[in-house]
C-alpha distance (Angstrom), angle and dihedral (degrees) to the residues before:
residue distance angle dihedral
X1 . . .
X2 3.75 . .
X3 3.71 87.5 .
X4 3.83 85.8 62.4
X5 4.03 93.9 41.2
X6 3.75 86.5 50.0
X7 4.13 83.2 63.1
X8 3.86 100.3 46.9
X9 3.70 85.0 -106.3
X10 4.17 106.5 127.2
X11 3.84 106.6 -165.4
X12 3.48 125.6 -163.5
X13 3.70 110.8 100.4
X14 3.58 122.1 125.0
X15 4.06 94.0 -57.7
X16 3.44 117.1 78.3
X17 4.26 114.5 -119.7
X18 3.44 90.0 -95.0
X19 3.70 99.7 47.4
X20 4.37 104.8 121.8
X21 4.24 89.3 -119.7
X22 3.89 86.0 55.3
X23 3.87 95.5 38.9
X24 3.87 86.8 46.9
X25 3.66 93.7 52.4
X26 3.78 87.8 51.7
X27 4.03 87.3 57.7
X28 3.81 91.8 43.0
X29 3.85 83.2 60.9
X30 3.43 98.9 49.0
X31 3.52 93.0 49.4
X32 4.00 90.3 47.5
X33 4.32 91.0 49.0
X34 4.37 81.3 47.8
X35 4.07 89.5 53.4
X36 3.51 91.5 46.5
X37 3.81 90.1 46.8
X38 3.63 86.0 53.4
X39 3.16 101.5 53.5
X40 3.63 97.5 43.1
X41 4.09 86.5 65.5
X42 4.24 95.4 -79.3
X43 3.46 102.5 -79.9
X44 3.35 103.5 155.3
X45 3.57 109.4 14.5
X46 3.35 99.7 116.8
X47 4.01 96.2 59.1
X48 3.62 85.1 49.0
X49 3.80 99.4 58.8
X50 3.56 90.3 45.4
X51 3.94 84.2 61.6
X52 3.54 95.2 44.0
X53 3.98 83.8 49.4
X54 3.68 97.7 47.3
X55 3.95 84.7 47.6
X56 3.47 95.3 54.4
X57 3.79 89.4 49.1
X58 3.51 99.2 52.6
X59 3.80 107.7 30.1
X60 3.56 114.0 28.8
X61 3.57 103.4 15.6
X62 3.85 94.2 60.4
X63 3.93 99.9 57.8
X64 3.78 110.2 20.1
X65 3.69 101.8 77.4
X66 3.86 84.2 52.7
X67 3.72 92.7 54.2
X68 3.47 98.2 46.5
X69 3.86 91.8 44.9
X70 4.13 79.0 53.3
X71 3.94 86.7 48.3
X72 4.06 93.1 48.2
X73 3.91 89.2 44.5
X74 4.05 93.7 49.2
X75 3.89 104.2 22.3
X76 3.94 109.0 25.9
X77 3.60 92.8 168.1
X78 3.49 143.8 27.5
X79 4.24 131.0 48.1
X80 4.08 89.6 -41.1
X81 3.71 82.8 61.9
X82 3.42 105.4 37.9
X83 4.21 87.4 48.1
X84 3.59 91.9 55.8
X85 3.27 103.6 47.0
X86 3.61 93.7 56.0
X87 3.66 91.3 43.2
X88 3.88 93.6 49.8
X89 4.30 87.5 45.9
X90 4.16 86.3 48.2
X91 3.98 93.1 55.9
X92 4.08 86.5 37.1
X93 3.69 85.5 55.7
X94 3.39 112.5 36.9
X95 4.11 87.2 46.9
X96 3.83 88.7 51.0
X97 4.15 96.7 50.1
X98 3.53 92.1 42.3
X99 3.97 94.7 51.7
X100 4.01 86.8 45.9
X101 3.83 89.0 48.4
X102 3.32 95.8 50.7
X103 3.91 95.5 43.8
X104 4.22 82.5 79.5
X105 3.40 116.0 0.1
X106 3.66 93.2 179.1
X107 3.41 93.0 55.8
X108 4.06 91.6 43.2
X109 3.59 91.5 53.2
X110 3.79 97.9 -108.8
X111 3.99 93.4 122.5
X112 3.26 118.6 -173.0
């Protein structure tokens, strides 16, 4: 939660911190605070991937390929389907870039 607070994000609506719309908004900040670091000359970008990547890791990354293996088991076809694929290829992705980024971020373009 104080990951979240840390963000300007104040969860505690009807979903619970982990819920995907909440853990989703958390990425849509992160992604926001990187733009602005961007355009502010990249200062900072690299400490803010590394969030995003331990994020990923830890949230995300450790329960959606179980639900969409549920979701491919019980629903095989159809929007369910469809959603969680694209949601399971989004995490996949994002991890993935992020890791490669971060591998050399001088090289990347991240500076320092």
């Amino acid at each position: 939660m104080e990951e979240y607070r840390r963000l300007g994000l104040e969860p505690g609506g009807p979903e619970p911190a982990d819920h995907l719309s909440v853990e989703l908004e958390y990425l849509a900040a992160l992604v926001s605070r990187e733009a602005a670091a961007w355009e502010a000359g990249a200062e900072g970008v690299v400490e803010i991937r590394a969030q995003e990547r331990r994020f990923l890791q830890t949230h995300p990354g450790r329960w959606v390929p179980e639900l969409v293996a549920c979701i491919r088991q019980h629903h095989p076809e159809g929007v369910y389907a469809a959603a969680a694929e694209a949601l399971e290829s989004f995490v996949q992705h994002e991890a993935d870039l992020t890791a490669v980024l971060l591998r050399d971020p001088e090289k990347a373009g991240l500076g320092r």
